[in-house]
C-alpha positions as CSV (number, residue, x, y, z in Angstrom):
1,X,15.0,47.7,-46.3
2,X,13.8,44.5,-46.4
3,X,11.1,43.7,-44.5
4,X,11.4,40.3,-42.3
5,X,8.9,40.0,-39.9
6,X,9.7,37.9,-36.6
7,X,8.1,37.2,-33.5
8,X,4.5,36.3,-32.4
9,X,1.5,36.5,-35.1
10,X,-1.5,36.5,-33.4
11,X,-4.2,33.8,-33.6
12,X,-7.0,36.5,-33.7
13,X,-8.6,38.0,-36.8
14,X,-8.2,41.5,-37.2
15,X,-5.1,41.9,-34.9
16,X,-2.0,43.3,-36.7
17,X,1.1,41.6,-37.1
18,X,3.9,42.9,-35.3
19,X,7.4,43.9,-37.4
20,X,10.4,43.3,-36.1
21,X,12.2,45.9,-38.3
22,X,14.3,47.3,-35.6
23,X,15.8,44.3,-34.1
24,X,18.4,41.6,-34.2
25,X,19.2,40.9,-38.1
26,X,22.1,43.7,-38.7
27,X,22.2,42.1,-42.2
28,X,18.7,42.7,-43.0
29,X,19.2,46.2,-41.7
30,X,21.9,47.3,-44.3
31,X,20.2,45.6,-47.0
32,X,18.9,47.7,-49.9
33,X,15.3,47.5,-50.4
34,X,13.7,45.0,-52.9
35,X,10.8,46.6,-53.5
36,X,8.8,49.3,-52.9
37,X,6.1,49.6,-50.4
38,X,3.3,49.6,-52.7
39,X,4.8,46.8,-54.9
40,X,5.4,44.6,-51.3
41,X,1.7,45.5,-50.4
42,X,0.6,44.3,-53.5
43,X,2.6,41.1,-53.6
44,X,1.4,40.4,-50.2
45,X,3.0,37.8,-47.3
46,X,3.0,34.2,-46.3
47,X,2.9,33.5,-42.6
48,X,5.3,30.9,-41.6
49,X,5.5,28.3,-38.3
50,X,8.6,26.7,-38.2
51,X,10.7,24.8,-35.3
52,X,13.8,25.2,-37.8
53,X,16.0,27.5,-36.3
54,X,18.8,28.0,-39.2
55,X,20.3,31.0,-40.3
56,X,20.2,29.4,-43.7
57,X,16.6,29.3,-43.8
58,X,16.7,33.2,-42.4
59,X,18.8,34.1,-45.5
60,X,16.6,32.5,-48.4
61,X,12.9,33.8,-46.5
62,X,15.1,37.3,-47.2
63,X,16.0,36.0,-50.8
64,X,12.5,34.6,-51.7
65,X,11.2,38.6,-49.9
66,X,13.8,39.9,-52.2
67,X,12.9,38.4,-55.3
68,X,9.1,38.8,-55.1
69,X,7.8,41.2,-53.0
70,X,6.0,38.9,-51.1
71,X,6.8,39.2,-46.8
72,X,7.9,36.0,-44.7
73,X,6.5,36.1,-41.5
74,X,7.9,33.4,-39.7
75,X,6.9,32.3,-36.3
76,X,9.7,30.0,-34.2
77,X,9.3,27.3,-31.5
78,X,9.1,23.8,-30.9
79,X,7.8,21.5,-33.5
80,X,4.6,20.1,-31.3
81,X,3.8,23.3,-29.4
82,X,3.5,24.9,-33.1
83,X,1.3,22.0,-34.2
84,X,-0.7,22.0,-30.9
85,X,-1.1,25.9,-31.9
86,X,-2.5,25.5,-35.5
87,X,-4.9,22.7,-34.2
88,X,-6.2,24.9,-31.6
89,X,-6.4,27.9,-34.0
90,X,-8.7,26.4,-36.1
91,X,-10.2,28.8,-38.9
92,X,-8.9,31.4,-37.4
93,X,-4.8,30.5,-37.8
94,X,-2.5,33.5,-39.3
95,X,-0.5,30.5,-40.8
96,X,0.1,29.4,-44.3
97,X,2.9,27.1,-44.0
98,X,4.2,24.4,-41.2
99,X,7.5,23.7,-41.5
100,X,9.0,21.5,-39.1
101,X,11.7,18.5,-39.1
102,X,10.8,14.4,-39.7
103,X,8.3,13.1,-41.7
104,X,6.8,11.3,-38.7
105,X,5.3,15.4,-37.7
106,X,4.4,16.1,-41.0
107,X,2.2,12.7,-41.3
108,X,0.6,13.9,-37.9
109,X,-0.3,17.2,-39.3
110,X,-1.8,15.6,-41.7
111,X,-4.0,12.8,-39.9
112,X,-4.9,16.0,-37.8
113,X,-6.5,18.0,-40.9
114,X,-4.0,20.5,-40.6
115,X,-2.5,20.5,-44.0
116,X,-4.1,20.5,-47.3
117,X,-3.6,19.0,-50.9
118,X,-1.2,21.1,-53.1
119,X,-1.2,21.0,-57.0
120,X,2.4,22.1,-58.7
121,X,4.3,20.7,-61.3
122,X,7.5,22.5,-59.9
123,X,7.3,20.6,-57.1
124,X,6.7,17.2,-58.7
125,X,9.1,18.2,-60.7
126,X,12.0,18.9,-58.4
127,X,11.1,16.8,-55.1
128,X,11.5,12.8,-55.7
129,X,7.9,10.7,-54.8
130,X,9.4,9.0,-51.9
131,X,9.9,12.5,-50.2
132,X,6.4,14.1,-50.2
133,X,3.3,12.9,-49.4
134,X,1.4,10.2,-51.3
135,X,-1.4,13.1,-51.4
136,X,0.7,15.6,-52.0
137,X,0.0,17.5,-48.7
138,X,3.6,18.4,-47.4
139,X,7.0,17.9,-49.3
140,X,10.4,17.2,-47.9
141,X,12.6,19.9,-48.8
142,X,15.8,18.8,-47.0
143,X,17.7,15.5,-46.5
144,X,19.6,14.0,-43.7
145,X,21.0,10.1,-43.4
146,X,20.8,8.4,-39.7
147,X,24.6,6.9,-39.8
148,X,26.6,5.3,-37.4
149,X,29.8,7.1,-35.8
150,X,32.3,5.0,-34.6
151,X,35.9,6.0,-33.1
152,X,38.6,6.0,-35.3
153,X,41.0,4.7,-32.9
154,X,39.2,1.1,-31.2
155,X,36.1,0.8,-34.1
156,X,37.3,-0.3,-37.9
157,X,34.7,0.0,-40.8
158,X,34.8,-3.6,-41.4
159,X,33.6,-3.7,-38.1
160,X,29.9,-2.5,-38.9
161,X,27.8,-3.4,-41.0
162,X,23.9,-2.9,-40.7
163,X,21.7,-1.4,-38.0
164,X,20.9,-4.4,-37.0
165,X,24.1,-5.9,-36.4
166,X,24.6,-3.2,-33.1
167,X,22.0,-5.6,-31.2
168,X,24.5,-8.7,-31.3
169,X,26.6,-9.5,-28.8
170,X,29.8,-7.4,-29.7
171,X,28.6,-4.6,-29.4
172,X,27.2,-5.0,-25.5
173,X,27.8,-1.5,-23.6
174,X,29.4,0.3,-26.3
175,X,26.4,2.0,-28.4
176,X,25.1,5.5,-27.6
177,X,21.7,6.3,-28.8
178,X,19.6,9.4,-28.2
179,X,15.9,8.3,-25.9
180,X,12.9,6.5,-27.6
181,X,10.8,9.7,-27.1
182,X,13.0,11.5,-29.6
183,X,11.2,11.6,-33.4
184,X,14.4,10.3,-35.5
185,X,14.5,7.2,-33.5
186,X,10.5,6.6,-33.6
187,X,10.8,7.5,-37.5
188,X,14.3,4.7,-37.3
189,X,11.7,2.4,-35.8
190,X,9.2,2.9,-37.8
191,X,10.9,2.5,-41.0
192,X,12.2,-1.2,-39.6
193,X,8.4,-2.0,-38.9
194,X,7.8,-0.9,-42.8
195,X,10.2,-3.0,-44.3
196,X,11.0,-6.0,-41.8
197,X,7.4,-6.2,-39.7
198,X,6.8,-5.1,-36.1
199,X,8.4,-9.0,-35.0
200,X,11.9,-7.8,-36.2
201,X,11.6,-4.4,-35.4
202,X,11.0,-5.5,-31.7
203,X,13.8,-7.8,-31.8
204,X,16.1,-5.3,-33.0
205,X,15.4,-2.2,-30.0
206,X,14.9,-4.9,-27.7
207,X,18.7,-5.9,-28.4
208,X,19.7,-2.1,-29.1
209,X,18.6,-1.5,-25.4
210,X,20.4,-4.2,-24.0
211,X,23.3,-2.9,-25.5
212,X,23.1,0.7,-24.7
213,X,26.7,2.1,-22.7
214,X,24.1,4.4,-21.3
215,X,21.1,5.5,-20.4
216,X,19.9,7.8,-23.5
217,X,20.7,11.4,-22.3
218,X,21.2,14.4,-24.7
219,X,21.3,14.6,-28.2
220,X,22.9,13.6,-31.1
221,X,26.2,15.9,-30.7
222,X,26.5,14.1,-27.7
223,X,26.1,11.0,-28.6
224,X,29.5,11.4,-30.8
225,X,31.1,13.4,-27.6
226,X,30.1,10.5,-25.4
227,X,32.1,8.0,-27.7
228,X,35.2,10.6,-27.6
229,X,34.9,10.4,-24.4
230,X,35.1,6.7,-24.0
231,X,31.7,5.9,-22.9
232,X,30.5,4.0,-26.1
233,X,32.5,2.6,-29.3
234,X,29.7,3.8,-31.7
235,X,26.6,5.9,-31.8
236,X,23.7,6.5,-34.0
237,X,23.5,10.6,-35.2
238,X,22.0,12.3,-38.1
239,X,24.7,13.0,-41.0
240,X,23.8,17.2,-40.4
241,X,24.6,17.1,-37.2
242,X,28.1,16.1,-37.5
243,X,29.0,18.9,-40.3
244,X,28.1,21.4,-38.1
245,X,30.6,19.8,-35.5
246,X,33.0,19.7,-37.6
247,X,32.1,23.2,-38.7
248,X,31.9,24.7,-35.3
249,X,33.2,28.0,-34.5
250,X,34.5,25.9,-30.9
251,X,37.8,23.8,-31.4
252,X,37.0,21.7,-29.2
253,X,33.6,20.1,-30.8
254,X,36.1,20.1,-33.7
255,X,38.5,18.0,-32.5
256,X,35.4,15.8,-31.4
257,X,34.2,15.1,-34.7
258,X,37.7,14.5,-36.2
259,X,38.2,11.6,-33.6
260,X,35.3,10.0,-35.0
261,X,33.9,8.1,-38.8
262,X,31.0,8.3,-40.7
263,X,29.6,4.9,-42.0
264,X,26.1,4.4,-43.9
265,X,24.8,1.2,-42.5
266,X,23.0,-2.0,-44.5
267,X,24.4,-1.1,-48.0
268,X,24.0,-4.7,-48.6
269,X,20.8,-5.2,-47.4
270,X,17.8,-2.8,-47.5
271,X,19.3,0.6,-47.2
272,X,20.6,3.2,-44.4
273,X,17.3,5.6,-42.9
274,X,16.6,8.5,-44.3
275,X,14.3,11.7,-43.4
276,X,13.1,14.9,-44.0
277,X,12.7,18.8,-43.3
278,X,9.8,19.6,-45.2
279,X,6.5,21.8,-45.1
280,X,2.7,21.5,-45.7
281,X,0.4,24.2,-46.8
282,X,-2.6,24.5,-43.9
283,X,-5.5,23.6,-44.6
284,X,-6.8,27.2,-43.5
285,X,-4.2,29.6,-46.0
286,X,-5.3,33.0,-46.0
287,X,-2.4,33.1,-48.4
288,X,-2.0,30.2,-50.0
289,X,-0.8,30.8,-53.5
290,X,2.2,32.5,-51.9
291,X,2.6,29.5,-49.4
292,X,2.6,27.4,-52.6
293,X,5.7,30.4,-54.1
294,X,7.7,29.7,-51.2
295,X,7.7,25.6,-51.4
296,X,8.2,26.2,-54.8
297,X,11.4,28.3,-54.4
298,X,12.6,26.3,-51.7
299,X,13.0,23.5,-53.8
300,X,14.6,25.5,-56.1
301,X,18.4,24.3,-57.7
302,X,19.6,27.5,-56.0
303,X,17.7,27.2,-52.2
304,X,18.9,23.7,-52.1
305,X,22.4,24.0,-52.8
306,X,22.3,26.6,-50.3
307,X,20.6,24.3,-47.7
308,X,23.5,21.9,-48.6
309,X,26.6,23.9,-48.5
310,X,25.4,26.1,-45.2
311,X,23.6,23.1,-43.4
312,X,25.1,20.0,-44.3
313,X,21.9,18.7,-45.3
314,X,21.1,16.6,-48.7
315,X,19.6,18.2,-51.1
316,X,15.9,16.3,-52.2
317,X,16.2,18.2,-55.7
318,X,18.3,15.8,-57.9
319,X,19.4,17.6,-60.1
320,X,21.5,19.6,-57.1
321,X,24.9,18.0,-55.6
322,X,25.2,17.5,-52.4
323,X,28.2,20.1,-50.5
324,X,31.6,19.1,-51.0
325,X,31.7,17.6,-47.3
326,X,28.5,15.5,-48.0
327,X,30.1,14.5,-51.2
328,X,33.4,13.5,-49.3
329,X,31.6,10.5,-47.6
330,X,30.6,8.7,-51.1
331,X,27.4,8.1,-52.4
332,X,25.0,5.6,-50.3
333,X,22.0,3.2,-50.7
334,X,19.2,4.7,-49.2
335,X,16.1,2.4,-47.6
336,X,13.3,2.1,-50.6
337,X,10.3,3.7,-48.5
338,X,8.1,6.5,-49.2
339,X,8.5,8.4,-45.6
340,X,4.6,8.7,-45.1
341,X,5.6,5.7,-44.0
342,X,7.2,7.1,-41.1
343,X,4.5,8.9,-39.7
344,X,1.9,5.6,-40.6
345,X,3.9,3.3,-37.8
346,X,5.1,6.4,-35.6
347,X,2.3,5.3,-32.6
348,X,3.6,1.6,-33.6
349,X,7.0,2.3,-33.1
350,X,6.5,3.7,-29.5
351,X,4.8,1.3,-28.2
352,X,6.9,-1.2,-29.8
353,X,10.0,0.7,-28.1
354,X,8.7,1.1,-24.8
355,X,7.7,-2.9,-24.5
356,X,11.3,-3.1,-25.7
357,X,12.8,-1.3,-22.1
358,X,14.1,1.4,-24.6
359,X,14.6,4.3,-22.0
């Protein structure tokens, strides 16, 4: 059996980590056994936080397990509670790896001496500059695009145009936008204070709040069920997040997504927002060559068209096409940023949005 171990690791030296070998994965239970338990003892584990909560990323731990002996421990929860955790564990953390969505967290990590500088060749190799760290202390190994949604039925595509273009005047009650506290709108923000200065960016969330159908409630899925619903003509929603609408097991989120577009703003201009999932080696690895194993295979051709065809996310290893859905939506002009630039203007961007009256 393969062994996947879930739950709590505990912050104290010494204490043993608890296996979850009799619960909740009835695939890992049938599954025949990699390895012996010598050859897993000698191969040893890497100790995981993550505040991903895919089954995708469940299935290639068990792959990775499967083809090197080497445990994934993984520990789940919210992004900042997990970061709070490894600051406050100190020396004494269990984890290897912190693995968490936007590049604006994985910059904080960083400022916060959590993370430390990783050497590899296969990951230069197979994740593009702009999506790791200028010092090479946490890589992006997933993609996602920040589109706009519009209903097929009152919104044309000729409509839009660029991000900024949903501040004018046309578009005054009809955009639905997730709260200025949420990450991929700081990280939004934050690239607009990279490449058009903190003036522009200003202008632009001062106009996007004016022009809100809404108070910002919920999250991106209901952003796009809000403008099926009539409140708002467009909204602003990560690309994953609608595959997995439109892959739902629930007609009815189905039928949401099939009322609504995809378009990939400023084409002509600077570029539509992207971000990251990606992960950082701590700066306190009690297991760090095997921490450095799993970026490695993650960013593998095989883990990233995984990622893409179960998760709707873009893959950050060129040489790997995106899933046939991705695909379906045409190839798009991304904005020319390295995202450490996200995280560098995240405590900009808030301030910036909260002078604006974004809610």
């Amino acid at each position: 059996m393969v062994k996947k171990k879930t739950g709590l690791l505990s912050g104290l030296i010494g204490m043993s980590l608890l296996l979850a070998a009799c619960g909740g994965n009835e695939d890992a239970a049938t599954t025949t056994p990699a390895t012996t338990d010598e050859e897993t003892k000698e191969a040893g584990v890497v100790n995981l936080y993550t505040s991903r909560h895919y089954e995708t990323d469940d299935v290639l731990f068990d792959q990775f397990t499967e083809e090197t002996g080497i445990d994934v421990n993984v520990v789940k929860g919210e992004a900042d509670e997990l970061g709070e955790r490894l600051s406050r564990e100190g020396e004494a953390t269990e984890a290897d790896l912190y693995y968490t969505a936007d590049a604006g967290r994985l910059h904080w990590a960083k400022e916060k001496g959590l993370l430390q500088p990783v050497e590899s060749d296969v990951l230069n190799e197979n994740i593009a500059e702009n999506y790791r760290d200028t010092e090479n202390e946490w890589f992006g190994l997933t993609k996602r695009a920040r589109v706009i949604v519009y209903a097929k039925d009152r919104v044309q595509p000729e409509d839009l145009s660029t991000y900024e273009a949903l501040a004018e005047d046309q578009w005054n009650k009809k955009v639905l936008i997730r709260s200025s506290d949420n990450v991929y709108n700081q990280s939004l923000v934050a690239s607009f204070i990279s490449l058009n200065g903190a003036d522009a960016a200003k202008e632009w969330a001062q106009g996007i709040a004016g022009n809100m159908a809404r108070d910002p409630e919920g999250g991106d899925r209901d952003q796009a069920k809000a403008v099926v619903a009539g409140i708002g003509d467009v909204a602003v929603m990560n690309t994953y997040y609608f595959g997995q609408l439109l892959n739902s097991e629930d007609p009815e989120e189905v039928k949401v997504v099939e009322q609504l577009g995809v378009f990939f703003p400023n084409q002509e201009t600077n570029g539509t927002h992207v971000n990251v999932s990606g992960a950082g080696v701590t700066k306190h690895a009690k297991n760090k060559e095997n921490a450095i194993a799993l970026l490695e295979f993650l960013s593998s051709e095989d883990a990233q068209g995984q990622f893409s065809e179960a998760n709707f996310e873009y893959p950050v290893n060129e040489n790997v096409e995106p899933a046939e859905l991705l695909a379906s939506w045409g190839e798009f002009k991304e904005q020319d940023l390295n995202l450490s630039e996200l995280g560098k203007y995240n405590a900009d961007a808030v301030k910036l949005m909260n002078e604006a009256g974004w809610k």
